[in-house]
MARNU-664748 format. One record per residue: y, x, z of N, C-alpha, C in turn; residue in one letter; residue number from 1. Coordinates in steps of 0.02 Angstrom, whole numbers. Example, Ala and Ser with C-alpha at 12.3 -4.5 7.8 and 13.67 -1.06 7.14 Angstrom:
% residues 2
<r><n_py>-284</n_py><n_px>660</n_px><n_pz>390</n_pz><ca_py>-225</ca_py><ca_px>615</ca_px><ca_pz>390</ca_pz><c_py>-165</c_py><c_px>660</c_px><c_pz>390</c_pz><aa>A</aa><i>1</i></r>
<r><n_py>-112</n_py><n_px>642</n_px><n_pz>354</n_pz><ca_py>-53</ca_py><ca_px>684</ca_px><ca_pz>357</ca_pz><c_py>2</c_py><c_px>645</c_px><c_pz>394</c_pz><aa>S</aa><i>2</i></r>
//
This chain:
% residues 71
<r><n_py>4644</n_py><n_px>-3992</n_px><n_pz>5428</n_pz><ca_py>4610</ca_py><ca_px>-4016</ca_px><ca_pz>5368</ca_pz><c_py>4538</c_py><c_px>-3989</c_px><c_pz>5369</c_pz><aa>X</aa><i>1</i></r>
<r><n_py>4497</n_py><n_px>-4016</n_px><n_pz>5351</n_pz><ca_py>4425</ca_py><ca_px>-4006</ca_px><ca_pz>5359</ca_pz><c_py>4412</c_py><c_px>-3947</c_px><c_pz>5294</c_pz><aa>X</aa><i>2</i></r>
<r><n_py>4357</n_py><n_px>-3928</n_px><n_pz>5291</n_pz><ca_py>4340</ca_py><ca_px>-3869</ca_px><ca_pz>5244</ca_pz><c_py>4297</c_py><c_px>-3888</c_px><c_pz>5203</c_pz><aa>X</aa><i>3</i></r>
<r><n_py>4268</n_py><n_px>-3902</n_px><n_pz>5121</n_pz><ca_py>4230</ca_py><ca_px>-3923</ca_px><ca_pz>5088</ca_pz><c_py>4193</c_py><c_px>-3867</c_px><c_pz>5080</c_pz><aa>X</aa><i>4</i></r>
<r><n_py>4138</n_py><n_px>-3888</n_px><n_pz>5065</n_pz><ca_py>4077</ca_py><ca_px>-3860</ca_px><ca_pz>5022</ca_pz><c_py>4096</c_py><c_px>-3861</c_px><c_pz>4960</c_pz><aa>X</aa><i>5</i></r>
<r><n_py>4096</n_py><n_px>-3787</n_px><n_pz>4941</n_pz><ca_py>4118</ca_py><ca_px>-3773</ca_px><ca_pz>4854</ca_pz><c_py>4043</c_py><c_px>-3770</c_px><c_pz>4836</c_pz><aa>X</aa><i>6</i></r>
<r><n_py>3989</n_py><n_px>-3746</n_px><n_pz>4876</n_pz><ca_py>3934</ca_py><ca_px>-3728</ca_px><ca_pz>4810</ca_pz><c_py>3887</c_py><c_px>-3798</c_px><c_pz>4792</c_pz><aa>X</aa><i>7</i></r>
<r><n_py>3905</n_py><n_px>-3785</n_px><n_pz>4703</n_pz><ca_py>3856</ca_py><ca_px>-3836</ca_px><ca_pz>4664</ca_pz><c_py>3806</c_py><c_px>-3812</c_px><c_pz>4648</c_pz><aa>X</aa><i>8</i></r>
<r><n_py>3761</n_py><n_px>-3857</n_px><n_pz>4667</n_pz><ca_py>3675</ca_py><ca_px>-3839</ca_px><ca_pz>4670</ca_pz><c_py>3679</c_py><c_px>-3831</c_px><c_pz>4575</c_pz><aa>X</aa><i>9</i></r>
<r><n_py>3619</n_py><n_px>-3803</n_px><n_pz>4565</n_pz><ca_py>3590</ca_py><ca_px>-3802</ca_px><ca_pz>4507</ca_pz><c_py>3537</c_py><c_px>-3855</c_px><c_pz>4488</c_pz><aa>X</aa><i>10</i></r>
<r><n_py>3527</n_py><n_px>-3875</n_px><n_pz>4433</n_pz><ca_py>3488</ca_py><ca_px>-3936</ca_px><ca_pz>4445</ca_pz><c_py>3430</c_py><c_px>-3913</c_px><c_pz>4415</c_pz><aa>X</aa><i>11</i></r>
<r><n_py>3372</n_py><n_px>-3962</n_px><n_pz>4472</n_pz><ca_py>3319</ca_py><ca_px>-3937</ca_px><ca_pz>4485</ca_pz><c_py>3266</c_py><c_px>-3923</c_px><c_pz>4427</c_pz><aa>X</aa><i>12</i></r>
<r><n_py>3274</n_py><n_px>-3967</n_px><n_pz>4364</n_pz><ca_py>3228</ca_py><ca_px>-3967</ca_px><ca_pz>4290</ca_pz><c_py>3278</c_py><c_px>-3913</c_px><c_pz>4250</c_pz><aa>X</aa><i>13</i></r>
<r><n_py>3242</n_py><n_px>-3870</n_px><n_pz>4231</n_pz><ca_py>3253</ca_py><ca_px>-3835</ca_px><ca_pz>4198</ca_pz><c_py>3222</c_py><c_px>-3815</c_px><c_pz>4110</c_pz><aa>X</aa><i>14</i></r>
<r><n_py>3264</n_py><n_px>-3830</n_px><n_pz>4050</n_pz><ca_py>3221</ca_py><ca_px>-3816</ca_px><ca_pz>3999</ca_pz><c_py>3200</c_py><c_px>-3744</c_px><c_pz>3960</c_pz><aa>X</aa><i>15</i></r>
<r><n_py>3153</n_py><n_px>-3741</n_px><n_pz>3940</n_pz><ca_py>3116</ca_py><ca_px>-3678</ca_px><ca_pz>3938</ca_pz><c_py>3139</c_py><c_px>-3663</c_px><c_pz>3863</c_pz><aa>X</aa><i>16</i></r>
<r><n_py>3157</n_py><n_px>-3600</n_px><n_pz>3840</n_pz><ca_py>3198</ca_py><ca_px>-3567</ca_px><ca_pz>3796</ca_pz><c_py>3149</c_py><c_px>-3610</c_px><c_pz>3726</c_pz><aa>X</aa><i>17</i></r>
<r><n_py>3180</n_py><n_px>-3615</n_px><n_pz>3697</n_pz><ca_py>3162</ca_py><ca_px>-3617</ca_px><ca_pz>3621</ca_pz><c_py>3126</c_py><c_px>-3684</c_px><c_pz>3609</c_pz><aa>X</aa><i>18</i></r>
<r><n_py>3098</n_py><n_px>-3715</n_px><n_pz>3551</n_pz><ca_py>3034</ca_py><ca_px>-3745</ca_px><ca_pz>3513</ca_pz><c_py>2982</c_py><c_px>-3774</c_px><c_pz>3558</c_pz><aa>X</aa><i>19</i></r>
<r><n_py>2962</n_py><n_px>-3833</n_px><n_pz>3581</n_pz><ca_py>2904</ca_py><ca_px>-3826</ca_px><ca_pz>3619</ca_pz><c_py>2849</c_py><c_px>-3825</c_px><c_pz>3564</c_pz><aa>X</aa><i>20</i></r>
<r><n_py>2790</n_py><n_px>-3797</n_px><n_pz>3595</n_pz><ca_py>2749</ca_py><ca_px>-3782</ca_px><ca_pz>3544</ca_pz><c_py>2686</c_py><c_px>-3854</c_px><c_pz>3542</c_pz><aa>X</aa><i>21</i></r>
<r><n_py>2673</n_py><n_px>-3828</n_px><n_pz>3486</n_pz><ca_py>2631</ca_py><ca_px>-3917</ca_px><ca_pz>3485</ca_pz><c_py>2545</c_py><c_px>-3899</c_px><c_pz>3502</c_pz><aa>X</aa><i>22</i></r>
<r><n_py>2524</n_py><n_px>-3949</n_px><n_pz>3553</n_pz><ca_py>2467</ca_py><ca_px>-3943</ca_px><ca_pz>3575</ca_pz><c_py>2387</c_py><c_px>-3932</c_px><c_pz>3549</c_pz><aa>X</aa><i>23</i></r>
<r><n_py>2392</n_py><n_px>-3907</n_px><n_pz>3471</n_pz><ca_py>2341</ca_py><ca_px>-3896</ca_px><ca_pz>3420</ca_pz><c_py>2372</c_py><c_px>-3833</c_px><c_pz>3398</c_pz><aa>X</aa><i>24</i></r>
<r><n_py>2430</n_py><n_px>-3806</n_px><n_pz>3403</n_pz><ca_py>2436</ca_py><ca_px>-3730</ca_px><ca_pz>3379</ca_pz><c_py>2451</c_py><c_px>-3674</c_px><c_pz>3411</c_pz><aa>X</aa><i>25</i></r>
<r><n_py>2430</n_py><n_px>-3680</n_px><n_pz>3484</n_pz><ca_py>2430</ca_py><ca_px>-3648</ca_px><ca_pz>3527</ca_pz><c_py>2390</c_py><c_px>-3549</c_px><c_pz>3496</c_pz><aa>X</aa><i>26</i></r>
<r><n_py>2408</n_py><n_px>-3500</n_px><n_pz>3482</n_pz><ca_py>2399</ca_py><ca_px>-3447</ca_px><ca_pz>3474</ca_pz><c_py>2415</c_py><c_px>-3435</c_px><c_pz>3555</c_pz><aa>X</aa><i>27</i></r>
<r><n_py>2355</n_py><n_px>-3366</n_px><n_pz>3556</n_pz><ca_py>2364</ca_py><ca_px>-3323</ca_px><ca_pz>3633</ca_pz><c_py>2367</c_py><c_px>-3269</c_px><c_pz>3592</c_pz><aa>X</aa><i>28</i></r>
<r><n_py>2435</n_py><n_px>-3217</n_px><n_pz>3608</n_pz><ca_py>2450</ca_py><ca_px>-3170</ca_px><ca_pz>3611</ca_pz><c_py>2406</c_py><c_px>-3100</c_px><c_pz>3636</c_pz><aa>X</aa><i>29</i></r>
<r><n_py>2367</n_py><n_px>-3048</n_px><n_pz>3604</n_pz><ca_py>2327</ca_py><ca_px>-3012</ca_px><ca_pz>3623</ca_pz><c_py>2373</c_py><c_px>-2943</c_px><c_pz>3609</c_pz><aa>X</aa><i>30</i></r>
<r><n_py>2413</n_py><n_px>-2907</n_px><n_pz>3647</n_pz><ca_py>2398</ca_py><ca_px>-2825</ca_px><ca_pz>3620</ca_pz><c_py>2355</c_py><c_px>-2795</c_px><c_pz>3607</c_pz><aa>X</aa><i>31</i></r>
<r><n_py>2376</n_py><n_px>-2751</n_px><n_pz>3580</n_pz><ca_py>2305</ca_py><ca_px>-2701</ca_px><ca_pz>3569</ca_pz><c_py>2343</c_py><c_px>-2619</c_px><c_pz>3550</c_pz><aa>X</aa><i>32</i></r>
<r><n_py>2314</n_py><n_px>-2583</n_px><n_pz>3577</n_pz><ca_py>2323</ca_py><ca_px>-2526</ca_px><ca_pz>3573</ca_pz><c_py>2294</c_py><c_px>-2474</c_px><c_pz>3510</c_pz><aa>X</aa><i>33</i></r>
<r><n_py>2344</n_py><n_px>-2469</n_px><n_pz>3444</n_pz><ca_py>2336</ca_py><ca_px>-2423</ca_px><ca_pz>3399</ca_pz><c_py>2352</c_py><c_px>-2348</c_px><c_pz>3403</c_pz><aa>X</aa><i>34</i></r>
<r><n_py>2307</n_py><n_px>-2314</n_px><n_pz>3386</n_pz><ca_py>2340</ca_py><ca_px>-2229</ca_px><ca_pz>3372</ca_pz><c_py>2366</c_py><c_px>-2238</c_px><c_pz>3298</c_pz><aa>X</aa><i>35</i></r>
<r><n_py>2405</n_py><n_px>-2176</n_px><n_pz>3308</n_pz><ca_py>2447</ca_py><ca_px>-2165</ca_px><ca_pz>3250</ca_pz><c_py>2414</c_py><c_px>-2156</c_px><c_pz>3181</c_pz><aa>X</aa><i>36</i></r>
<r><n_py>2383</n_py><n_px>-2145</n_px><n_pz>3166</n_pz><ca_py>2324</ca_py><ca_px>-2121</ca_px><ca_pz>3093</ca_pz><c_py>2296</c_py><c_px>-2217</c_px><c_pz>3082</c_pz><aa>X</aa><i>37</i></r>
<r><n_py>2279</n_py><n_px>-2247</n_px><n_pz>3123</n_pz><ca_py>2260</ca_py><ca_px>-2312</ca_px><ca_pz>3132</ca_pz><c_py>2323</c_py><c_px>-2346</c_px><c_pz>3073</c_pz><aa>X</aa><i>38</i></r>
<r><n_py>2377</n_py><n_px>-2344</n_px><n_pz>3135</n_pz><ca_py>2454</ca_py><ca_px>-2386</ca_px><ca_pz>3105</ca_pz><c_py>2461</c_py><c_px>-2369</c_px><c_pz>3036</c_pz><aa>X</aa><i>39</i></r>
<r><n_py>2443</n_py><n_px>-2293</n_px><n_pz>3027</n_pz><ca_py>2465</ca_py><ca_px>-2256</ca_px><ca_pz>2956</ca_pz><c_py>2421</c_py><c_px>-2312</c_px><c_pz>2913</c_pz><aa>X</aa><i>40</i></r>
<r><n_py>2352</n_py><n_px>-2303</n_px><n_pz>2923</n_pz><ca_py>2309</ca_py><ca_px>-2329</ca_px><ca_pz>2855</ca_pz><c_py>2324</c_py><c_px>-2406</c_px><c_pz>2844</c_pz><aa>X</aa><i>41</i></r>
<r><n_py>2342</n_py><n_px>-2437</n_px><n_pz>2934</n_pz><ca_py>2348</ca_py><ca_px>-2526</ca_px><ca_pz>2933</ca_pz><c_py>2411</c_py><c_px>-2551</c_px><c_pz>2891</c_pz><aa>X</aa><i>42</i></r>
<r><n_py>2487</n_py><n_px>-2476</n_px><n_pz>2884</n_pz><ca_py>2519</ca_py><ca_px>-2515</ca_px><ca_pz>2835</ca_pz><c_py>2491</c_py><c_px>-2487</c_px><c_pz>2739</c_pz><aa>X</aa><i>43</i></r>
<r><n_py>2478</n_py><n_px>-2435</n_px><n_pz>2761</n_pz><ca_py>2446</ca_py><ca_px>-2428</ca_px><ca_pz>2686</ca_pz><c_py>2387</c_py><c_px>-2485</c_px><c_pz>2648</c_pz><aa>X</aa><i>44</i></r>
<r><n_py>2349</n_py><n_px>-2507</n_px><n_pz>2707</n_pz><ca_py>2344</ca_py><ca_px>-2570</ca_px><ca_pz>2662</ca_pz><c_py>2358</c_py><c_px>-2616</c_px><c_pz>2673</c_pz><aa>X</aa><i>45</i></r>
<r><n_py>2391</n_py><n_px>-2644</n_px><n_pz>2684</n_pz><ca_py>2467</ca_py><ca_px>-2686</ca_px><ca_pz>2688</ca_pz><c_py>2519</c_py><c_px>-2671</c_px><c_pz>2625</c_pz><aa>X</aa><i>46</i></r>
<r><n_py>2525</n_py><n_px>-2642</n_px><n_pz>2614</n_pz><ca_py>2554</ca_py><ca_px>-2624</ca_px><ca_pz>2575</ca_pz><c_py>2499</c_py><c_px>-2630</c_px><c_pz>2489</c_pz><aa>X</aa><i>47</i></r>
<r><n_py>2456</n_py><n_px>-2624</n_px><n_pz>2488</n_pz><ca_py>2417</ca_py><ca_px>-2629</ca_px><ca_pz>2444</ca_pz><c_py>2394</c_py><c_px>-2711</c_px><c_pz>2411</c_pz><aa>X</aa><i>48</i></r>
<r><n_py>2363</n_py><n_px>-2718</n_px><n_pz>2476</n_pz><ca_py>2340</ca_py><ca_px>-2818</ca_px><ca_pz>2495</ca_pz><c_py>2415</c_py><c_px>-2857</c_px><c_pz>2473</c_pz><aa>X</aa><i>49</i></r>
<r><n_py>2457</n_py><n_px>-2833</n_px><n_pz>2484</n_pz><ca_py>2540</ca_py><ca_px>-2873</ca_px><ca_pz>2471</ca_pz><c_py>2536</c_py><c_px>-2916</c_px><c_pz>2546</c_pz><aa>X</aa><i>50</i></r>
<r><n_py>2509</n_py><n_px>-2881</n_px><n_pz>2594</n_pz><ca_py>2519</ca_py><ca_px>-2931</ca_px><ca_pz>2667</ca_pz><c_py>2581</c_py><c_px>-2904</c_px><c_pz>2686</c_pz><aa>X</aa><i>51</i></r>
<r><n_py>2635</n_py><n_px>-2941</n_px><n_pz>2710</n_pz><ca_py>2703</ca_py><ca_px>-2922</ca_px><ca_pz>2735</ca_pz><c_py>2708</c_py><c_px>-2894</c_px><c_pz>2806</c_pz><aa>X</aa><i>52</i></r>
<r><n_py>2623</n_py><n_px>-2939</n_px><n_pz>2883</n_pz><ca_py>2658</ca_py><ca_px>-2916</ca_px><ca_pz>2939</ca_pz><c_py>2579</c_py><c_px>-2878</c_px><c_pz>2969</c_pz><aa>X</aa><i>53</i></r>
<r><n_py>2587</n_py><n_px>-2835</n_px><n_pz>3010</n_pz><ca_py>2532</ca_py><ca_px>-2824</ca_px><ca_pz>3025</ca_pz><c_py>2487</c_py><c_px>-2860</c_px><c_pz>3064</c_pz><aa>X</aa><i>54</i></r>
<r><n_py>2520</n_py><n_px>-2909</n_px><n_pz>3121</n_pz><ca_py>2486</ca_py><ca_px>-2946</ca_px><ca_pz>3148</ca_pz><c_py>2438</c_py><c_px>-3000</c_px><c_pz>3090</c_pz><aa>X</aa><i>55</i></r>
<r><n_py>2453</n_py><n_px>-3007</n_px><n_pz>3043</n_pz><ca_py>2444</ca_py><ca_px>-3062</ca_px><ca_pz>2975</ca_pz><c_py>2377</c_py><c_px>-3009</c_px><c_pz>2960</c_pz><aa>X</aa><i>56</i></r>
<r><n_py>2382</n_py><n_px>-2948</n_px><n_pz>2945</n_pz><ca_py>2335</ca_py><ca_px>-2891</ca_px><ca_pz>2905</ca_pz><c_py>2271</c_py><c_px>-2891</c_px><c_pz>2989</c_pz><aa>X</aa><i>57</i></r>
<r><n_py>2305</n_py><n_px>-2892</n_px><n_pz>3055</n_pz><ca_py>2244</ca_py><ca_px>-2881</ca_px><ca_pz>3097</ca_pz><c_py>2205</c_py><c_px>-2959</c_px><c_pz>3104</c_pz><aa>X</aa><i>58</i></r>
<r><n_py>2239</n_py><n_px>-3016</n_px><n_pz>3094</n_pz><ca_py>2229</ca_py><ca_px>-3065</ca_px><ca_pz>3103</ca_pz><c_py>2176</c_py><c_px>-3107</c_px><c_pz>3048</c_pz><aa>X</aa><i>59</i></r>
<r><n_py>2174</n_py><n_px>-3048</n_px><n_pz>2989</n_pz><ca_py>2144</ca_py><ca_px>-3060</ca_px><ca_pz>2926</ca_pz><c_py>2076</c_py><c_px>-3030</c_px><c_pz>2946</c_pz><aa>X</aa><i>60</i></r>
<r><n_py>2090</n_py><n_px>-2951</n_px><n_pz>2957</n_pz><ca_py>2017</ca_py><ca_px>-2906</ca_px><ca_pz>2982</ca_pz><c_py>1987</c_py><c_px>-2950</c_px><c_pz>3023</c_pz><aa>X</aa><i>61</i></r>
<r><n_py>2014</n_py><n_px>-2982</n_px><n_pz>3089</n_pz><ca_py>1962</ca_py><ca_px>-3024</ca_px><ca_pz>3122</ca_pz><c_py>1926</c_py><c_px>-3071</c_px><c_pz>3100</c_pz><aa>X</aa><i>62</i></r>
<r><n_py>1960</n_py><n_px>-3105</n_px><n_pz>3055</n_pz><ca_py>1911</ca_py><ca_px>-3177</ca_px><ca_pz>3041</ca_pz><c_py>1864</c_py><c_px>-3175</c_px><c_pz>2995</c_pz><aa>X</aa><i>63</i></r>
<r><n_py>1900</n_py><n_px>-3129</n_px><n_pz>2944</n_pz><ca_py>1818</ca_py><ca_px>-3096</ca_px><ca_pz>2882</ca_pz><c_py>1769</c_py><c_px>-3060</c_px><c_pz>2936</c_pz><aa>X</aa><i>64</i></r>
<r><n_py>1802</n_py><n_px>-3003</n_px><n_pz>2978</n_pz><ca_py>1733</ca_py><ca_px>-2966</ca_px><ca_pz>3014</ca_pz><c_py>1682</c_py><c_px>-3035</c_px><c_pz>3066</c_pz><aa>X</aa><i>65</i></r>
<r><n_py>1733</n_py><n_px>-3088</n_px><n_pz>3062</n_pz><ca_py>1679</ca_py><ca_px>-3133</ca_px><ca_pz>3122</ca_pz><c_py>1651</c_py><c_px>-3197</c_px><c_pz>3070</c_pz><aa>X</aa><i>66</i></r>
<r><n_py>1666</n_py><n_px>-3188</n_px><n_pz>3007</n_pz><ca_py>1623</ca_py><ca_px>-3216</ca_px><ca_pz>2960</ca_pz><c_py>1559</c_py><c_px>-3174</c_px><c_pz>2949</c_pz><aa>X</aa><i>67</i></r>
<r><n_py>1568</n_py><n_px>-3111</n_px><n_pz>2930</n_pz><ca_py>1489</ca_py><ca_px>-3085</ca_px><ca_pz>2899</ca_pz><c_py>1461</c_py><c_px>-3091</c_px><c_pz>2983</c_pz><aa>X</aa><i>68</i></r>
<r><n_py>1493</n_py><n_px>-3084</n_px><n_pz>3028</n_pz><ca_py>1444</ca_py><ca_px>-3091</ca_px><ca_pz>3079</ca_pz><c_py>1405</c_py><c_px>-3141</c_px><c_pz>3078</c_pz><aa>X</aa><i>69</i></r>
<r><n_py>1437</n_py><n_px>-3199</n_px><n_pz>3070</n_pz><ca_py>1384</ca_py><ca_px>-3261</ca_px><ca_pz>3078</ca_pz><c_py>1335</c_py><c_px>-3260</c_px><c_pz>3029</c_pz><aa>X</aa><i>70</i></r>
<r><n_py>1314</n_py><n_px>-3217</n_px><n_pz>2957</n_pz><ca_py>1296</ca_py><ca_px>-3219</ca_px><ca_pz>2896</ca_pz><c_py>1221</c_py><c_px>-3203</c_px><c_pz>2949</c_pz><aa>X</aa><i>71</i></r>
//
C-alpha cells in the first residue's frame, strides 16, 4: 500500500488580528520616556482637568503647545 502525505499546508492569506483601521485615522504610536515626579504631576492633573487617560492628557499638551507656537 502506498504511503500518503498527512501534512496540510496552511493557507497562504492570512488575516491580521482585529478591526482594519480606516485610511483617514491612521494614529502613529510614539513612546516616550517619563521619570517618576513627571507621571506623579501628569496624573495629578488628570485628575484635576477630569481627563481619564494619559495618552488623552499628553495628546492635549501637544496640540495647545503647537498652537501658541504658530501664534
Amino acid at each position: 500500500m502506498a504511503t500518503r502525505n498527512k501534512f496540510i499546508g496552511k493557507s497562504p492569506k492570512k488575516r491580521g488580528p482585529g478591526r482594519p483601521r480606516k485610511a483617514d485615522a491612521i494614529n502613529e504610536v510614539i513612546p516616550v520616556g517619563l521619570t517618576k515626579e513627571l507621571v506623579e504631576a501628569l496624573d495629578a492633573w488628570c485628575e484635576r482637568e477630569g481627563v481619564k487617560f494619559r495618552s488623552a492628557a499628553i495628546r492635549r499638551f501637544i496640540v495647545e503647545g503647537l498652537q501658541r507656537g504658530k501664534r
